[in-house]
Backbone as CSV, one residue per row, in Angstrom:
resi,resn,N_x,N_y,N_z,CA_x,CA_y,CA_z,C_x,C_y,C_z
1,UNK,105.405,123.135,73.047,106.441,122.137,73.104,106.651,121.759,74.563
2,UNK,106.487,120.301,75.047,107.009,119.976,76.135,107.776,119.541,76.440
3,UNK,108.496,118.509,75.381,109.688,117.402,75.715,110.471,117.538,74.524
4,UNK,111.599,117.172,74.249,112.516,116.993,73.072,113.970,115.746,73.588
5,UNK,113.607,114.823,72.959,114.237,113.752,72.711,115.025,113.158,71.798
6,UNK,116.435,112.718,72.225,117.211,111.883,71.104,117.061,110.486,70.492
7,UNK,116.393,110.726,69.105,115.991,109.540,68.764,117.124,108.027,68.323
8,UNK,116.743,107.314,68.391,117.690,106.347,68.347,119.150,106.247,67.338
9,UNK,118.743,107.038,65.870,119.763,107.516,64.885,120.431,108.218,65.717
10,UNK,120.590,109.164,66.814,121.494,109.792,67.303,121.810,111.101,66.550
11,UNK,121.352,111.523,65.039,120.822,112.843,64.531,119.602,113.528,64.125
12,UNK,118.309,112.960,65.471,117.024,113.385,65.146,116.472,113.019,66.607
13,UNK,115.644,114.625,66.521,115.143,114.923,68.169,113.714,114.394,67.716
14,UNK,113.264,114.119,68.577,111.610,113.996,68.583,110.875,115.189,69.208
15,UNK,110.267,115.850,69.456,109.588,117.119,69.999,108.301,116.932,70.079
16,UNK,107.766,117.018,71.678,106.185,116.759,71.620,105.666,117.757,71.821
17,UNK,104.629,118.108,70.667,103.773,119.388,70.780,102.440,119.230,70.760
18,UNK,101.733,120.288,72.002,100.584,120.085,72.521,100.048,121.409,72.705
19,UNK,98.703,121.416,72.901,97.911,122.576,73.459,97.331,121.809,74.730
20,UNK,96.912,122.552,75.410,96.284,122.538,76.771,95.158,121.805,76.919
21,UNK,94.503,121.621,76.129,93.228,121.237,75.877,93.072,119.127,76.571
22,UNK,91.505,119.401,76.995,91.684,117.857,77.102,90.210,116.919,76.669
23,UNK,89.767,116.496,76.106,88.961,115.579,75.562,88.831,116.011,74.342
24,UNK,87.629,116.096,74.178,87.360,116.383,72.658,87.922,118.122,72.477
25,UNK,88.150,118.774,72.976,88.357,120.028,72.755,89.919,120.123,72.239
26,UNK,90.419,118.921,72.284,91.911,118.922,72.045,92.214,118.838,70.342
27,UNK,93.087,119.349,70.070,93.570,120.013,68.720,94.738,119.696,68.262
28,UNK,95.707,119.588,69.388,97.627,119.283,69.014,97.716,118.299,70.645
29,UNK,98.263,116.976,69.553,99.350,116.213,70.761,99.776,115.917,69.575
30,UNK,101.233,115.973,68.744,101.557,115.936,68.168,103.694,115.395,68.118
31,UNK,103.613,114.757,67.459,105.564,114.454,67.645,106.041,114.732,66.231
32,UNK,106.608,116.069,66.493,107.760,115.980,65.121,108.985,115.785,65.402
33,UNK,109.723,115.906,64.079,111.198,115.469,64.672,111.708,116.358,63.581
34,UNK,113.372,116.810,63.862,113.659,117.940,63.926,115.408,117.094,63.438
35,UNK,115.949,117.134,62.014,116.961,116.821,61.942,117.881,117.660,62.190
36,UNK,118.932,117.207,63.326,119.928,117.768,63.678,121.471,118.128,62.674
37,UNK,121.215,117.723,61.488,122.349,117.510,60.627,121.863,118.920,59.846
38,UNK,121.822,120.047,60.243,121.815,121.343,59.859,123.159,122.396,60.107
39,UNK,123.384,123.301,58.437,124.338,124.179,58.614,124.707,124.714,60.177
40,UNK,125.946,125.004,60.508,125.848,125.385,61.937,125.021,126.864,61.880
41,UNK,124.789,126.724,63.031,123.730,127.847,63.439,124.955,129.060,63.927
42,UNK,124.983,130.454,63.552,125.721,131.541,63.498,124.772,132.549,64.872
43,UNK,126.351,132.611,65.478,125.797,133.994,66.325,125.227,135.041,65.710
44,UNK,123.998,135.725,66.669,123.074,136.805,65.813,122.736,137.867,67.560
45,UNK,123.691,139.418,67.143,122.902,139.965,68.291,121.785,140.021,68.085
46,UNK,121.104,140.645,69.576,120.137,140.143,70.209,119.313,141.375,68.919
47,UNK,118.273,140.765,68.546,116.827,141.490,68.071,116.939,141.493,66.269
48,UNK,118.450,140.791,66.304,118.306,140.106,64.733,117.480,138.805,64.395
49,UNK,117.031,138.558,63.090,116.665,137.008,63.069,117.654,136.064,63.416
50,UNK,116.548,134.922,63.756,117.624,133.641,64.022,117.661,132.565,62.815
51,UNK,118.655,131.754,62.839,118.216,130.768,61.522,116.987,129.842,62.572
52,UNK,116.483,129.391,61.385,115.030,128.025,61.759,115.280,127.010,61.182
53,UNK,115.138,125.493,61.875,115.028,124.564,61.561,113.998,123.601,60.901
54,UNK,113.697,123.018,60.091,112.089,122.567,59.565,112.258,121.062,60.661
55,UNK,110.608,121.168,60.571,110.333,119.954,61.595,109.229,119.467,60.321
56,UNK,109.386,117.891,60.925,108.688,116.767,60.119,107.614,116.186,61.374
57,UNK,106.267,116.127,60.892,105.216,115.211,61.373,105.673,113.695,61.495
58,UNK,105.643,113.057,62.506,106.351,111.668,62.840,105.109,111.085,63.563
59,UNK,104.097,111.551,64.060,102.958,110.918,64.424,101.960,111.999,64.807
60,UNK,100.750,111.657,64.881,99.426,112.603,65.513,98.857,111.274,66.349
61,UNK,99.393,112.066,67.754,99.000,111.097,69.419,97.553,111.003,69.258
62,UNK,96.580,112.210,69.098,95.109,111.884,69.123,94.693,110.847,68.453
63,UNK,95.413,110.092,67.218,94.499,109.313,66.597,94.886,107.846,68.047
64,UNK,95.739,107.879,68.055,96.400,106.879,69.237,95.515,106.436,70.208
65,UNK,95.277,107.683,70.744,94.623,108.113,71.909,92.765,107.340,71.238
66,UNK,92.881,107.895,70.627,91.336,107.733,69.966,90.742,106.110,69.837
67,UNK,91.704,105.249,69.188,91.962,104.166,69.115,92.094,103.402,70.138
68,UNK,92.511,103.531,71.359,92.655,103.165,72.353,91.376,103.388,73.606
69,UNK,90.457,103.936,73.129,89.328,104.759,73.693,89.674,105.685,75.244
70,UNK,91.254,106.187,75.072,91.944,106.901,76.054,91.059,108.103,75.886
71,UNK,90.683,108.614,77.301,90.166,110.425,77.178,91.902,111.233,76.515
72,UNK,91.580,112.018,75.939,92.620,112.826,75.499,93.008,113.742,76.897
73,UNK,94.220,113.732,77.005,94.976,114.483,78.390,95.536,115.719,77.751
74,UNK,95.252,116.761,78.773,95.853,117.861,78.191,97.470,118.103,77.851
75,UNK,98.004,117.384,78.836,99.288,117.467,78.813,100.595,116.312,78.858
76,UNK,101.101,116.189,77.569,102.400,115.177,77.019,102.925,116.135,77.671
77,UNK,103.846,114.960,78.534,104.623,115.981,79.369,106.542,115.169,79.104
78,UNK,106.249,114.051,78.537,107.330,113.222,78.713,107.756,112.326,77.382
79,UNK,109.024,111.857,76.934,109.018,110.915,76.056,110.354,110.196,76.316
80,UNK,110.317,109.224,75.919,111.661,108.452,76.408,111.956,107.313,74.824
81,UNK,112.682,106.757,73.787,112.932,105.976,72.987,113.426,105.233,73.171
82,UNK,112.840,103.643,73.194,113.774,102.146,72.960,114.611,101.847,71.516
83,UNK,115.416,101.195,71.812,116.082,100.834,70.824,115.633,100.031,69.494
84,UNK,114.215,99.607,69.594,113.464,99.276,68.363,112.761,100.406,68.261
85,UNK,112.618,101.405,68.683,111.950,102.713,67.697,110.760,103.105,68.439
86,UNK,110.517,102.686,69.568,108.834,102.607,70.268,109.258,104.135,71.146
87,UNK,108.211,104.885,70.726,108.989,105.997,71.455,107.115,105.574,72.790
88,UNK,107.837,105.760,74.294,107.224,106.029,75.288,106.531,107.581,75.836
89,UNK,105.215,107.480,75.649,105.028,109.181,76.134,104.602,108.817,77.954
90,UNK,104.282,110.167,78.226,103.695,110.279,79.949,102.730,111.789,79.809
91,UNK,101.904,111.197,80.767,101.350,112.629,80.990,100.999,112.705,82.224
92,UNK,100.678,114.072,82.402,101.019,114.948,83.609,99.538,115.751,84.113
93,UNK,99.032,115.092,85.119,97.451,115.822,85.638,98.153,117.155,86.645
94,UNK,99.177,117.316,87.095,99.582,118.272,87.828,99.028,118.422,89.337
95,UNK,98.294,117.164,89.506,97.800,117.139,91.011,96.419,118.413,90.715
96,UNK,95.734,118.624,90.106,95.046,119.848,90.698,93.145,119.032,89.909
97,UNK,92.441,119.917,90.868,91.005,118.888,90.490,90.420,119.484,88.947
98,UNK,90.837,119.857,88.559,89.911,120.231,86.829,90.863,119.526,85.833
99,UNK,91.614,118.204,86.123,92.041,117.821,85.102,92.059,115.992,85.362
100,UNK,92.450,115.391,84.137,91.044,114.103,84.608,91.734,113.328,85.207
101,UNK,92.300,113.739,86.100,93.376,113.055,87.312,94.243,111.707,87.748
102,UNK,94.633,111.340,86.883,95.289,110.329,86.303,97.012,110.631,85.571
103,UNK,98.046,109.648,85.733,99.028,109.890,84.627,99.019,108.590,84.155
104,UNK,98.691,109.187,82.534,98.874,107.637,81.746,100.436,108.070,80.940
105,UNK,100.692,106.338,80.810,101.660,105.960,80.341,101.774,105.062,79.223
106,UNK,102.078,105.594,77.898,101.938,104.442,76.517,102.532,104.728,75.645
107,UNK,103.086,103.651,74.327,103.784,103.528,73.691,102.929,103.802,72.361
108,UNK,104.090,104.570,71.554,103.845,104.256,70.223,104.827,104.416,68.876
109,UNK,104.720,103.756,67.941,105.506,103.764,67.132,106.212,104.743,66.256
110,UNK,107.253,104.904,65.864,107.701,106.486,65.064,108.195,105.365,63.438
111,UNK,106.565,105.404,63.115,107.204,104.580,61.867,107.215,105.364,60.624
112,UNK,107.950,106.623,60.752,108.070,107.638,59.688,109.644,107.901,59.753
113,UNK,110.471,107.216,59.211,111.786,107.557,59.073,112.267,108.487,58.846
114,UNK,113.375,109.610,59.133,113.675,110.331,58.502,114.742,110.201,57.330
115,UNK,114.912,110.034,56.620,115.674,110.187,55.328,117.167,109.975,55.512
């Protein structure tokens, strides 16, 4: 998980999840979203379970990426939402030479409503 964002409903985060990986070796750039309209969450000392929230698939970035003939970047590092629903990602080369040294910046749609 790198980023978690308030989506425009104002009761649903977006959450971008990734592995490290970058071209074809890549596996997860992924955005779920995570409804916030859950029982309240109860204090639990430490080394009890916690309650869990279910997350919903809202897009898979690789096909995006794929479509766009973008190299896949290892790392979604960022997301930001307009008010028509276009959620903005960023990514992050970290300055260092084994990664394909560039930050791209692009949009895409969250056309999976939540309920």
């Amino acid at each position: 998980m790198s980023e978690i964002t308030l989506l425009g409903d104002g009761r649903t985060v977006a959450i971008v999840e990734r592995d490290d990986r970058i071209g074809k070796d890549a596996r997860v750039k992924r955005i779920y979203g995570v409804d916030l309209r859950v029982p309240s969450v109860t204090w639990r000392p430490p080394g009890e379970p916690l309650d869990t929230v279910a997350k919903r698939l809202l897009r898979d970035v690789l096909g995006d990426l794929d479509a766009r003939s973008i190299s896949v970047p290892d790392k979604l590092e960022g997301a930001a939402v307009t008010a028509d629903g276009r959620l903005y990602l960023v990514t992050d080369d970290d300055g260092v030479e084994d990664n394909l040294g560039e930050t791209l910046f692009f949009s895409v749609r969250l056309d999976t409503a939540f309920p």
